[in-house]
N, C-alpha and C positions, 0 to 999 in steps of 0.2 A: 504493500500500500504506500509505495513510494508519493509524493508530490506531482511527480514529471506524467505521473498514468492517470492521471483526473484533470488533464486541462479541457478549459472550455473554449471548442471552435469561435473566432469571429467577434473576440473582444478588440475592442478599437484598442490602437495607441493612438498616441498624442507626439508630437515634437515639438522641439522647442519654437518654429516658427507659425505653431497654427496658436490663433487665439483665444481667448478666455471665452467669445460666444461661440466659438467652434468646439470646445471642449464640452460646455454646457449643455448644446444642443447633442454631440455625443452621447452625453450622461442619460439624457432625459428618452432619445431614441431607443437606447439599450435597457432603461428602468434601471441604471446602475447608479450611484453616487459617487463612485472614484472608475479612476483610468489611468493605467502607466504613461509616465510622461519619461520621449526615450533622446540619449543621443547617442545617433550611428543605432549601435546594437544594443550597446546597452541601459541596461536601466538605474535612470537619475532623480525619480521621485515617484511616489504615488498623488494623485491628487484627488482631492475630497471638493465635494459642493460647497464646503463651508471655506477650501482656498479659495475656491474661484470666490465666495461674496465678499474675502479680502483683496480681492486683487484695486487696485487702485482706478483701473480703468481695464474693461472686458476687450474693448478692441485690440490692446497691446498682445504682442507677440509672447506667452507663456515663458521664456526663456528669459525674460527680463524680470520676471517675479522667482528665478529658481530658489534665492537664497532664502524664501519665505517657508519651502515648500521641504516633506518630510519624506524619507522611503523605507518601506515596511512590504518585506518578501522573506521566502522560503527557498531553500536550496532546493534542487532537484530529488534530491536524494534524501529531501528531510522525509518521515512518514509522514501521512496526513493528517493524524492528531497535532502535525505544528501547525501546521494550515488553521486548521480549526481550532486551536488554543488563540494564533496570532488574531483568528478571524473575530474572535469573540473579547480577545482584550484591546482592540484597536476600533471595531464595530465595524469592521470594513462590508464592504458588498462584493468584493476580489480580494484574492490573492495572487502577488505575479511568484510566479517560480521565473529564479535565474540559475545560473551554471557556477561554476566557483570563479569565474571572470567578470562576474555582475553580470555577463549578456542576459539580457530577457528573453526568455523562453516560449510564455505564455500565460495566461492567470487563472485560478479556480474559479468560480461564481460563487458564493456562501450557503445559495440553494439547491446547486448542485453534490456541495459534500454533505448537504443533508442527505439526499440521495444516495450516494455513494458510500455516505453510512450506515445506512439502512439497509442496505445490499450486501453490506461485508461483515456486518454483527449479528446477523440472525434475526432482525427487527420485524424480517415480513415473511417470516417461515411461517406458515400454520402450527401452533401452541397454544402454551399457557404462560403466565407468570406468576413464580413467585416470590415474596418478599422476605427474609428474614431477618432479624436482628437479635445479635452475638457479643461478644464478648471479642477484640480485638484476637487477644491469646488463644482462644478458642476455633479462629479463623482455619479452615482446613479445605478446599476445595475438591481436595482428592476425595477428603474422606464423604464431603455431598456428595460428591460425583457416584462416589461406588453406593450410596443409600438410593438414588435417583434411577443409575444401570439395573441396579436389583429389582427397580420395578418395570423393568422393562424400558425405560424412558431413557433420556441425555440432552444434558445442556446445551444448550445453540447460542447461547450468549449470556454474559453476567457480566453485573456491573455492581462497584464496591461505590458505597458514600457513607458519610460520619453521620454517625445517628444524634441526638441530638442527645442523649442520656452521655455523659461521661465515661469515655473509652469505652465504648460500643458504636458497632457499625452495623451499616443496614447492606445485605446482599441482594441484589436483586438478579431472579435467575428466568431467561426465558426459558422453555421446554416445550420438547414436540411434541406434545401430547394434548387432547384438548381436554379429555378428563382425567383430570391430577385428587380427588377426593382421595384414593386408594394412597397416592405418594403423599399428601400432604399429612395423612395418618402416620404414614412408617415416619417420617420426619421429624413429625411430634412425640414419636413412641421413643427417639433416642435423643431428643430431649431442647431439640429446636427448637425455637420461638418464631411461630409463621404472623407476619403481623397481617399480612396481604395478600389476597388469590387473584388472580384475573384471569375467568375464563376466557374463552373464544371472542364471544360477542363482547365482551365487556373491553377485554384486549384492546380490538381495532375500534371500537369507538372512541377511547383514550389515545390512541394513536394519531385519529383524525382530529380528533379536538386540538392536540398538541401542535402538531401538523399544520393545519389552519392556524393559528396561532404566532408560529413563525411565521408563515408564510405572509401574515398582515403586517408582521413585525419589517419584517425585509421590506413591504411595500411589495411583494412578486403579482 
C-alpha cells in the first residue's frame, strides 16, 4: 500500500506563471481546495483557497507570491497511512506524492483513500462487528484470533483505540460472519468484555451514515 499505487488521474498542476484566477477556477472545476504548484518537474508548494484569498492581487503570476506559500507531500514509497495521517493533520483535499528529488509525481484525492481504504481493511466484506474492551496487558490478538477460528469464523480487519477508562483499550474487530451470537458467547465464556455487536444490516447503515458524513465534510 505504497503512496505511488493510489494516485489520482487528471489533477491539475499549477506553475508559477499561471495566475491566482486560473488556479481558482482550477480548484473550483475539480471540487478540490488545493493544487501543486510546480517548477520544471518539480514540486514547490501546495496551494490552498485560503492562499489564493491572501494573494495581494489574483491577476499576478503565482510565482510572485511563492514565499507566502507552504509544501506538504508524501514520498512515493511512504505507505498510505502517511497520506492519510498528512491528509487529516493538514485538512488537505490532495496529497502530491514526489520521488526522493522532490519531482512531482502525482496527488491522492482524500476521497479516494477513503476508498482505497475500505478496499484494503476488510471495511466492505460481508460481516459482522465486534467491539471489545481490555485491559492494555491483556491485549492478545493471536489468542482472539484462535477463540474466533474455533468458531468457524476470522478476522478481516481490526482496529485498536484508547478506551476512555484508564489503561484500557477498545478493539474493534470486523468478521465474516453475519451471525456472531454463537462467537460473541464463547468470547464472553473466556472472559471478554463485548461492549458492541453490529450485525449485517446494522453494519452498512453505520457505514453509510459515516460515509455520507465525510463525504459532506470534503464538500464531494
Amino acid at each position: 500500500m505504497r503512496a505511488a499505487e493510489f494516485l489520482t488521474p487528471d489533477i491539475p498542476v499549477l506553475q508559477q506563471t499561471d495566475s491566482g484566477f486560473y488556479a481558482l477556477a482550477k480548484m473550483r472545476e475539480r471540487q478540490l481546495s488545493h493544487l501543486p504548484l510546480m517548477r520544471d518537474r518539480r514540486l514547490i508548494a501546495l496551494i490552498s483557497e485560503a492562499d489564493l484569498d491572501a494573494l495581494t492581487d489574483l491577476a499576478l503570476p503565482l510565482g510572485q507570491e511563492e514565499h507566502s506559500l507552504h509544501v506538504a507531500c508524501v514520498r512515493a514509497s511512504d505507505h498510505l497511512f502517511q497520506a492519510v495521517k498528512l491528509a487529516v493533520e493538514c485538512n488537505l483535499s490532495i496529497v502530491p506524492v514526489v520521488d526522493e528529488e522532490q519531482n512531482y509525481l502525482g496527488s491522492i484525492r482524500t476521497d479516494s483513500m477513503l476508498r482505497a481504504l475500505a478496499q484494503h481493511t476488510g471495511v466492505l466484506e460481508s460481516g459482522s462487528i465486534i467491539v471489545l474492551e481490555m485491559n492494555l496487558q491483556d491485549f492478545s490478538l493471536a489468542e482472539i484470533a484462535r477463540i474466533i477460528e474455533s468458531d468457524k469464523a476470522r478476522i478481516v480487519g481490526s482496529y485498536v483505540l484508547k478506551s476512555p477508562s484508564a489503561g484500557r483499550m477498545l478493539l474493534t474487530l470486523k468478521i465474516n460472519k453475519s451471525e456472531i451470537h454463537p462467537l460473541v458467547a464463547s468470547l464472553e465464556r473466556f472472559n471478554y468484555n463485548v461492549v458492541s455487536v453490529f450485525t449485517e444490516p446494522e453494519h452498512f447503515a453505520l457505514l453509510r451514515e459515516r460515509y455520507e458524513a465525510l463525504m459532506n465534510y470534503l464538500k464531494i
